[in-house]
Every structure is written in structure tokens, then in C-alpha cells.
N, C-alpha and C positions, 0 to 999 in steps of 0.2 A: 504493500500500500504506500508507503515512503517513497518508493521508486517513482509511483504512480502519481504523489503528489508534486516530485521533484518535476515531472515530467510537462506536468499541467502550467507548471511556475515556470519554465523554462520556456515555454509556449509564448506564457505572459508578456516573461522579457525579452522575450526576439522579436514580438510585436513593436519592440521601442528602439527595432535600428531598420534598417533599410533592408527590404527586401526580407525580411526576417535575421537566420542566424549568421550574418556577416561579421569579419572580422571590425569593420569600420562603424562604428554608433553610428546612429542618425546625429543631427549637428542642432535638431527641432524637436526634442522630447514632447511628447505631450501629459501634463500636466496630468489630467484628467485620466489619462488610463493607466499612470502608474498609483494615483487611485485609489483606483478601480481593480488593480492588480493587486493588491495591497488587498485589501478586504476580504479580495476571492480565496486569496493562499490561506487567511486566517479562516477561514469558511472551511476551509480543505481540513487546515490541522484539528478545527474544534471535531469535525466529522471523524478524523482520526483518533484523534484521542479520546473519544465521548464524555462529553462532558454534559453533563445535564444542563435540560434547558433555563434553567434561574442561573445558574456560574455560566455560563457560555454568555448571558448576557451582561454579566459584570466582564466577561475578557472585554465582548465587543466596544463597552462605552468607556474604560480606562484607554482602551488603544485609539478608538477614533477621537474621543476625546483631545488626546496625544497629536495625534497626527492634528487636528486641528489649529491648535493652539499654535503649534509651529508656524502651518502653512497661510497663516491667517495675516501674518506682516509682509503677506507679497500684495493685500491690499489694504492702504490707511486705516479705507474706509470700515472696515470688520471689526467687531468690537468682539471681547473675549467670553466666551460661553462658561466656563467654570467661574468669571467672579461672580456668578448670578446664582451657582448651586452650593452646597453645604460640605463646608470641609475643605477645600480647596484653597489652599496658601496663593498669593501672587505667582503667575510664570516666570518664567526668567525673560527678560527682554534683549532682543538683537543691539550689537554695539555700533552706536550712529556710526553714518558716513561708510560702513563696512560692506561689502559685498559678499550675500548669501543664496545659495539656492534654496528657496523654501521648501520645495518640493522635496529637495532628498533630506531638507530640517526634517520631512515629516513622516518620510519613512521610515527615518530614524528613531522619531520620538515613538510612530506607535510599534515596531518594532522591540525596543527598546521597554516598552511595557509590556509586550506579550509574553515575553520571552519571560517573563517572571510570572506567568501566570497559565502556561501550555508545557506539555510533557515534550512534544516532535522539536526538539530547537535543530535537529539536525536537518528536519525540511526546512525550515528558518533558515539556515547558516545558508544552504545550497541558494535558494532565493534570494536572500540578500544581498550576498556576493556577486551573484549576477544581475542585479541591479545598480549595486554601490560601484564595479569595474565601470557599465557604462556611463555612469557620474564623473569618475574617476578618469577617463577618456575625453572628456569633455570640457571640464574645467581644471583650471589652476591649480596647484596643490594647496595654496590658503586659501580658497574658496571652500575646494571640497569641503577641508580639515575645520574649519570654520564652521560649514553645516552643516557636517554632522554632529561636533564638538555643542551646538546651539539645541540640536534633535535630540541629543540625546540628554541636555539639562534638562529639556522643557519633560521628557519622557520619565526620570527621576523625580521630578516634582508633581505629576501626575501621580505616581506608584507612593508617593509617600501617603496622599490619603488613602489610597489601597490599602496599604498599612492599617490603614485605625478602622475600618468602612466594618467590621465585627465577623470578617468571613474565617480568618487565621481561627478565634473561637469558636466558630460554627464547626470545625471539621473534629473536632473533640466532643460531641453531642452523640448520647447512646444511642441506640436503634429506636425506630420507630414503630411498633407494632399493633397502633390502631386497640379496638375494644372489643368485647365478643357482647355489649351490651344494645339494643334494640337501637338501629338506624342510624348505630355510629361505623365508622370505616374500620376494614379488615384487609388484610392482605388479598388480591383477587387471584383469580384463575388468569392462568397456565401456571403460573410460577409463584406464586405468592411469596412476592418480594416485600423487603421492609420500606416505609415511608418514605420518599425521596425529599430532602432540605427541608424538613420537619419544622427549622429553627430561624428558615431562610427571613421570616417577620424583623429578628435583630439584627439584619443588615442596617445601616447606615443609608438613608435614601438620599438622593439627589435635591430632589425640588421638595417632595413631599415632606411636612411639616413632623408626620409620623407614620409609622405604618396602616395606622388606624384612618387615617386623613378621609380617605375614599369606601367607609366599610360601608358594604352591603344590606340590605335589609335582610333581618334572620332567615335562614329559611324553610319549608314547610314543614312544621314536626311531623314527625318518625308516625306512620299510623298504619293498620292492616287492615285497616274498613275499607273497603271496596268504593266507597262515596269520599273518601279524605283527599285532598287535593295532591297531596306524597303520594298515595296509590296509583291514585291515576295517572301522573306524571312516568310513574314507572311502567305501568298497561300501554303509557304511550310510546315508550320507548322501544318495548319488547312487540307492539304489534306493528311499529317501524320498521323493525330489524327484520320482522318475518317479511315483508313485504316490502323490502328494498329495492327500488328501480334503476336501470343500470345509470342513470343520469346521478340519483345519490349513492351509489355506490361509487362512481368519479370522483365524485365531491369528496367524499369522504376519503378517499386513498389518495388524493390529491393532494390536502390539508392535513395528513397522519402527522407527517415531519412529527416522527416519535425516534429521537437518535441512535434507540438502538433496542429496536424487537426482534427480541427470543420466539425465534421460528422451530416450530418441531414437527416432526418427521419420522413417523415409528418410534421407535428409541433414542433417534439422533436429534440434538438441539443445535441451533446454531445465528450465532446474530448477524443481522443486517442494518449496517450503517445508513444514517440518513441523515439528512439539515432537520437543524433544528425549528420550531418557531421561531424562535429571535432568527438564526440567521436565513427563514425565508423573508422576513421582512427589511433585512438588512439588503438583502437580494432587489427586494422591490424597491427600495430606496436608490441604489444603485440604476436601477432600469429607469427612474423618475429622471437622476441625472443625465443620465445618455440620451435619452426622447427630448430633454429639454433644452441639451446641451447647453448646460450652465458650465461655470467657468470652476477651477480647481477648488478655488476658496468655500463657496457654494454648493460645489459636491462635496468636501468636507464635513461641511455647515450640517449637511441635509444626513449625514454618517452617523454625526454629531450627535444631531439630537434625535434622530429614529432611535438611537441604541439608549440614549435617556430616557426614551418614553415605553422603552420595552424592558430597562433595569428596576425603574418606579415602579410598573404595574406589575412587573413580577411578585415585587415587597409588596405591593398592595394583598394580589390575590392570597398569598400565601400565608400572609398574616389570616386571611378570612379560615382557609383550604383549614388550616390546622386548628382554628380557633371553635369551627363547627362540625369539625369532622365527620361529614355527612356520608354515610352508606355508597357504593355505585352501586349504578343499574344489575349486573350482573349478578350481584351478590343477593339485592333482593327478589328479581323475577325466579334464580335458581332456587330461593327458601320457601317465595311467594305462590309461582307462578308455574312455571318450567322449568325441571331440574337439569334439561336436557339443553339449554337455551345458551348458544355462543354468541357474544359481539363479535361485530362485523370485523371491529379492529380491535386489537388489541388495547387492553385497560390500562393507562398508565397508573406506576405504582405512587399511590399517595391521593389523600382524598377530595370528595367530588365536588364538593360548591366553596367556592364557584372556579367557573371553568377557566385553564389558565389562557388556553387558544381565544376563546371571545374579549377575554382581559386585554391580553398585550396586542389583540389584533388590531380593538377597539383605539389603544393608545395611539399606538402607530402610527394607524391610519388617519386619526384626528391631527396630529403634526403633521404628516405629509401633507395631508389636504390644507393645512395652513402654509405652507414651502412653496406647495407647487399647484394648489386650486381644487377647489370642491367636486370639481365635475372635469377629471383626468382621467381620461382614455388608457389603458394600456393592457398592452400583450404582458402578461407574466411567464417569464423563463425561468425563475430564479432556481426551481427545482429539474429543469430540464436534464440536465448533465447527473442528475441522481435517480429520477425515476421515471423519465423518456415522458413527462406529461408536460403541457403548458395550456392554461387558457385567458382568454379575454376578458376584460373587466373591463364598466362602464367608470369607478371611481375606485377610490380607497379605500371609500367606507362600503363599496358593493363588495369590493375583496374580501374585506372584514368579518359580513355581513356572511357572507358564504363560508369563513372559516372557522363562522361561531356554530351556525347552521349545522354542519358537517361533524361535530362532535357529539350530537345526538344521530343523525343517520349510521355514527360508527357504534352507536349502542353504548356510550362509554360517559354520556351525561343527558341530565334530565333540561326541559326545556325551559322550565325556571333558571334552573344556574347558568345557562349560556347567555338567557336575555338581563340578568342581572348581573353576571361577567361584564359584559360587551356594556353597561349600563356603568357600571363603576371602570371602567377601563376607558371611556370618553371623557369619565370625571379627572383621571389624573392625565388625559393627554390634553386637556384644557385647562390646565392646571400649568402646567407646561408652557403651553403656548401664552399664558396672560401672565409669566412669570419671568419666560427666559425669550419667547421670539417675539414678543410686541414692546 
């Protein structure tokens, strides 16, 4: 797999000389697709080294973050995104009258942060390298030594709030095993794995004032009455799932981006890598840049704060996920209903309301649509190259909309928790926007 991501990053970089892999750079880098190349490789390594979807969204906003703050003094006009969020010391600033490449400041800076928070530094090293040589080719030797020397300050002072943000304490929190008491969460079927980021609410949030900022309304108590609104929600679920039409069966395999289900096969198990949430929307953010063809700074900008508004609403949901620990679908239709009854998709491990896919989709897509317009057209590819799917969307919030949709067609949440997901997850991407982009 290493080879494979080495492979894709080399790709990347030969895109940035002539003709592809010539010995001679190109003399006009573009700005914009080193990026854009930058994102994709960190897309590749998080896919590799799995990381669950709440941490894969703390890599992406430490690193773009990073890379922003660098590449941000290649226009006046830009003002700095971290003095607006919590925690964050001043940057380091560029030394007047000097001459710097902001662009490879900021590959370095988010590089420079990855690399302390990703297992693969060895597909790192290989990419880097063949980006910093054609730097390296191109400019001065105090130029270079200069920008990256400026990338990598600005990348340490991003990582020093990493430091205190409460995740170093979170990896020392016991198992998570849920309740065996009426309508609380259990480990589910195939695998009955233990709780994933249980403790993820004591992270350090960005914008939001607390984790609680955005909380949800309760939701429906636990009940076996055939008439209780809990019941039916799950009746609705389970006669979804029987009755799947291959249009939501799309949708929903679509929108899985579950990083890594346990496939089984007679007696043989075996997992299958995939993009996460956060980085299908880091994907769409990236495709927002390119249709819009905005300038370096501004695809930064737009890196920026998609991965803000997807590290918030992680803390949001998960503050709720653990705080009400609601039952899945599966666990009650098999006690309730049909013991014989599989989700469409696999269950992720850790509990049900509210949903984290409507959450951070919701977010997202509420900043996008503030970046780049309410009513945005676009092809999504951002899963292409992982699971040979792409489809159409009228907006961000029809994206969204569809990816909230989709986690009850997988049988894997009730129709309460996704509209009240996608409910609180517009709350902290507006939140956002009336905080850090207006």
C-alpha cells in the first residue's frame, strides 16, 4: 500500500514540471495544485493508517490550518484564521523586505504538522522530497532555506496547541462497553467492537464555546409499545432495509466512507480501507476550489475552514453520541422485531444519536455554501479513486442532505437522529461562519 501511495504522490509531483517526469521543473508552478496535492497525499496516509473518523479530523485542521497561515502572506489582503479560534498563540510573521515562496512556507508548515500526528512518514518523506527538489530547482538557496525555515515555524506553533487541545489524555481512557440496560448502546453485530472516542467531548474545540454549545434535543425514550415514537422509528428502519431500492442502496454505499469494515467470508475476515467522512468533504472542498478556480490563498482559506467545521461538529456530536447512548437499529429490530435482520451497511462501533455523517455533513456544507454560494453545482469525485462511484449535486446542502438521508437507508440510524444530527451540525457551521468568515 506504501508503494501505492508513493506512486499516486509521484503522479502528483510530475504534474508540477513539464511534460510530466522531466529532469527540468517547470519555471511556473502552480500554486493551486501543489495544494491540492498536499491534501490528496494526507487523504492517502489517513486511508492508510486508519484512523478514525473524529482524529483524522483533528490531522486535517492542524495541517490545513498550517498550510494556511503560511501561504496567507502571499496576499496582504488575508487576514489570519487561528486569531479568531481558541488556543492558538500568534504565528510567526515573515521578515520584511525578504523574499519567500509561500507556497513551499506551506507545505512545509502542514507537513510539518502531520508528520506528528500520522504513522506512514515514510510516504511523507518520499513526497516531500519530490516536491521540496522541485523548489529546490527553482529558487535561490536563501529563498528556498528561508521558506521552508518560515513553514516550518508557522507548523510548530500550530502543533503547540495540538499539544494542550486534551487528545494526548484521551488515548489513556479505558474501553468503552456500552450497557446491557433497556435502549442504551451495546456493542453491534459482526464484530462487537468496543466504543470508538468515547471521551472525544474533552477535546479542546475551535470556535465552539463548549462541547455542549450545539446539544440536541433529548431523544425519544427507550419504549416497546408498538405506538411509542422509539418503536416506530425503528419499524421504520427495519421495513427500509427490507425494501431497499437500488437508487438507496447507491446512496447509501456511496456515503459509507466507514474507514475500515470488517468484511467476512466463511471463516475468513478481512478489512477494506476507505475515506473517511471528514476526508470526503475535504474532497468536496477541494473540487469547490478547482470549478471555481480560486487562487492559492483561497483554496487554503476554503481547506481551512471545511476541516474546522468538521473538527467542531465532531466534538459537538460526540459529546451528545456518549452523553445519551442510544441503542442502534440493529440491536433493537434483532431483540424486537427480526432476529434474522442485517443492515444494509455495516454498524459503526459506538453509539446512535445523533448521527455523526448528518453532523459534520451538515457543518461543512453550511461553510462551503458561505465560501463558495448556496446554490453550487457540482460533480463529486472525491470518492472516485476509492470506490469507482461519483454523483451530481444541485448544492452542499443537497450533498449533505443525501448523506444524512443515507445512514438510515444503511439501516444503521433512526430518522430522528439524522434530522437532528444535520439540525445541530448547521448550528455549529453557522457558528463558524458568524465567528471566523464574516
Amino acid at each position: 500500500m506504501q508503494n501505492k501511495l508513493f506512486s499516486k504522490a509521484l503522479v502528483i509531483a510530475c504534474l508540477l514540471t513539464i511534460g510530466g517526469c522531466n529532469s527540468k521543473p517547470e519555471q511556473n508552478l502552480t500554486p493551486v495544485d501543489v495544494l491540492l496535492g498536499n491534501e490528496d497525499q494526507l487523504t492517502q496516509v489517513i486511508i492508510y493508517d486508519v484512523f478514525t473518523p473524529p482524529v483524522s479530523s483533528r490531522i486535517y485542521v492542524y495541517a490545513s490550518l498550517a498550510s494556511y497561515e503560511a501561504i496567507r502572506y502571499s496576499n496582504p489582503a488575508a487576514k489570519s484564521i487561528t486569531e479568531k479560534l481558541h488556543g492558538f498563540a500568534p504565528m510567526p510573521q515573515p521578515e520584511a523586505g525578504k523574499q519567500y515562496d509561500y507556497t513551499l512556507a506551506a507545505t512545509k508548515a502542514f507537513f510539518t504538522s502531520v508528520r506528528k500526528m500520522v504513522f506512514s512518514v515514510d510516504s511523507l518523506t518520499k513526497y516531500e522530497n519530490t516536491v521540496y527538489e522541485t523548489y529546490k530547482q527553482q529558487l535561490d538557496k536563501e529563498t528556498f532555506e528561508r521558506s521552508v525555515a518560515f513553514g516550518e515555524a508557522v507548523g510548530k506553533q500550530v502543533l503547540a496547541r495540538a499539544i494542550t487541545d486534551g487528545y494526548i489524555k484521551s488515548r489513556g481512557k479505558p474501553k468503552y462497553l456500552g450497557s446491557n440496560d433497556p435502549g442504551k448502546w451495546r456493542p453491534t453485530p459482526p464484530d462487537y467492537l468496543d466504543g470508538v472516542e468515547w471521551c472525544w467531548n474533552t477535546m479542546k474545540p475551535l470556535v465552539l464555546d463548549s462541547a455542549s454549545q450545539c446539544k440536541p434535543v433529548p431523544p425519544p425514550v427507550y419504549s416497546t409499545d408498538t405506538a411509542s415514537m422509539f418503536f416506530r422509528e425503528a419499524k421504520e428502519v427495519y421495513t427500509i432495509g427490507k425494501n431497499l431500492t437500488e437508487e438507496q442502496r447507491t446512496i447509501a454505499r456511496y456515503w459509507d466512507d466507514n474507514p475500515f469494515v470488517i468484511e467476512h467470508s466463511g471463516h475468513m475476515m478481512f478489512g477494506n480501507k476507505k475515506i473517511t467522512p471528514g476526508g470526503h468533504w475535504m474532497g468536496i472542498a477541494a473540487i469547490a476550489a478547482k470549478q471555481s478556480k480560486v487562487d492559492a490563498v483561497a483554496t487554503a482559506r476554503g481547506f481551512a475552514l471545511t476541516a474546522v467545521a468538521l473538527y467542531d461538529a465532531f466534538i459537538a456530536c460526540w459529546d451528545e453520541k456518549y452523553r445519551s447512548s442510544v441503542v442502534r437499529p440493529v440491536t433493537v429490530i434483532n431483540e424486537l422485531i427480526d432476529k434474522n435482520w442485517i443492515t444494509f451497511l455495516q454498524t459503526p462501533p459506538f453509539p446512535e444519536y445523533t448521527s455523526g455523517h448528518s453532523t459534520i455533513t451538515a457543518s461543512a456544507a453550511t461553510v462551503l455554501a458561505e465560501l463558495y454560494g448556496k446554490n453550487y453545482a457540482f460533480l463529486d469525485t472525491s470518492d472516485l479513486a476509492y470506490i469507482g462511484m461519483q454523483r451530481n449535486f444541485t448544492s452542499f446542502e443537497a450533498a449533505a442532505a443525501e448523506a444524512s438521508i443515507s445512514r438510515v437507508y444503511g439501516g444503521i440510524h433512526y430518522r430522528n437522529s439524522v434530522d437532528q444530527g444535520a439540525a445541530a451540525g448547521k448550528k455549529v457551521g453557522q457558528l463558524i461562519v458568524d465567528r471566523v468568515i464574516k
